[in-house]
N, C-alpha and C positions, 0 to 999 in steps of 0.2 A: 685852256683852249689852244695855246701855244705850239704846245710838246705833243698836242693832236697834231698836228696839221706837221709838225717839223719831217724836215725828207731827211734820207741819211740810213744810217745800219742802227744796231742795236743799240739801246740807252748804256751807255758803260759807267757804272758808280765808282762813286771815292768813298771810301772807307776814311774818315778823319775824328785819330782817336784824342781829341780836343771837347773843351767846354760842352755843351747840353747835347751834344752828339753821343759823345765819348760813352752818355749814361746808357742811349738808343743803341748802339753798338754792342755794348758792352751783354744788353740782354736781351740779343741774340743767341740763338743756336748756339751758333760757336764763338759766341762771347763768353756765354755760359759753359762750356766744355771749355775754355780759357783759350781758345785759337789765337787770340791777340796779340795774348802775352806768349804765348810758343816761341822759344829760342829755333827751333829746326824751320825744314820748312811747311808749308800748310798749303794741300792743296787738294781742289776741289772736284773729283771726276762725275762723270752720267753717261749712261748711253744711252741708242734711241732707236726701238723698232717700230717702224712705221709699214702704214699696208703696202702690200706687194712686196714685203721682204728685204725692203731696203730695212739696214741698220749701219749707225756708227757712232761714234766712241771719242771721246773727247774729255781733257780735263783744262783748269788752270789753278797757276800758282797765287796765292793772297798777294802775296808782296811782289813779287814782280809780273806783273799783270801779262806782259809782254810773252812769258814764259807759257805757252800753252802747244797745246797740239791736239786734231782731231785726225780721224780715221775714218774711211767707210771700212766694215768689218763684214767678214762670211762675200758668199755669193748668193744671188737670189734663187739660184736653181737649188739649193739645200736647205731652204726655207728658214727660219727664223724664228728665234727664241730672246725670248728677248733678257736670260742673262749672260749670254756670250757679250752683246756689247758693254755692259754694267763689266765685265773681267776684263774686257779688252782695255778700256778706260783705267782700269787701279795700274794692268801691265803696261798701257803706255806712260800714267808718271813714276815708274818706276823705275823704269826706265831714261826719264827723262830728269832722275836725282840722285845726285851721287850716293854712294853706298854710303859714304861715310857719314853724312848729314841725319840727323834725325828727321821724319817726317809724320804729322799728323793727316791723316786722308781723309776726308770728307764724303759721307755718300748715305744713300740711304738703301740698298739692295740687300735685301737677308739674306740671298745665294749666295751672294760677296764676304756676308761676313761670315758666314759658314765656313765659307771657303780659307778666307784666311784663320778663323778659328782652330781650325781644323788641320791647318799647318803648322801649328805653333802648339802641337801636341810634341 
């Protein structure tokens, strides 16, 4: 009843790869695709089209939490689809990681993965 009632922003979690957690963690999504253990970096995008045509684009990095970045994405007057913001999101952490670093990206958009699929011809 607590954590109802608490004011403030978003609940923000600790990932703690230790004792009876470590087992919870681990099978997860991306405990299970091995995110954890990933030597590069690991990082999670979405985007979001909402009514009236607003949309935007946002991801963040596992490990350093700190490292994130969101967008509003398009203009309302050329309405909205909602996988421009899902591309806009993979383009801004791409942006936002060095070329040289290996990275795991996280997402669930079919458009997206086509899209990189389809690159990597």
């Amino acid at each position: 009843m607590t954590a109802a009632r608490a004011l403030g922003g978003k609940d923000e979690f600790q990932v703690r790869l230790t004792g009876i957690e470590r087992e919870y963690w681990i099978g997860t999504e991306i405990g299970r695709l091995g995110g954890y253990g990933f030597r590069g970096t690991v990082t999670a995008g979405d985007g979001s089209n909402q009514k009236g045509g607003k949309m935007g684009a946002g991801y963040v990095n596992l490990r350093k939490q700190m490292k994130r970045q969101q967008r509003k994405v398009g203009h309302e007057e050329e309405g909205s689809i909602s996988n421009r913001p899902e591309l806009a999101a993979f383009v801004l952490a791409l942006r936002g990681t060095p070329v040289t670093k290996p990275m795991l990206y996280l997402c669930y958009n079919h458009a997206l993965l086509k899209a990189v699929k389809k690159m990597g011809r």
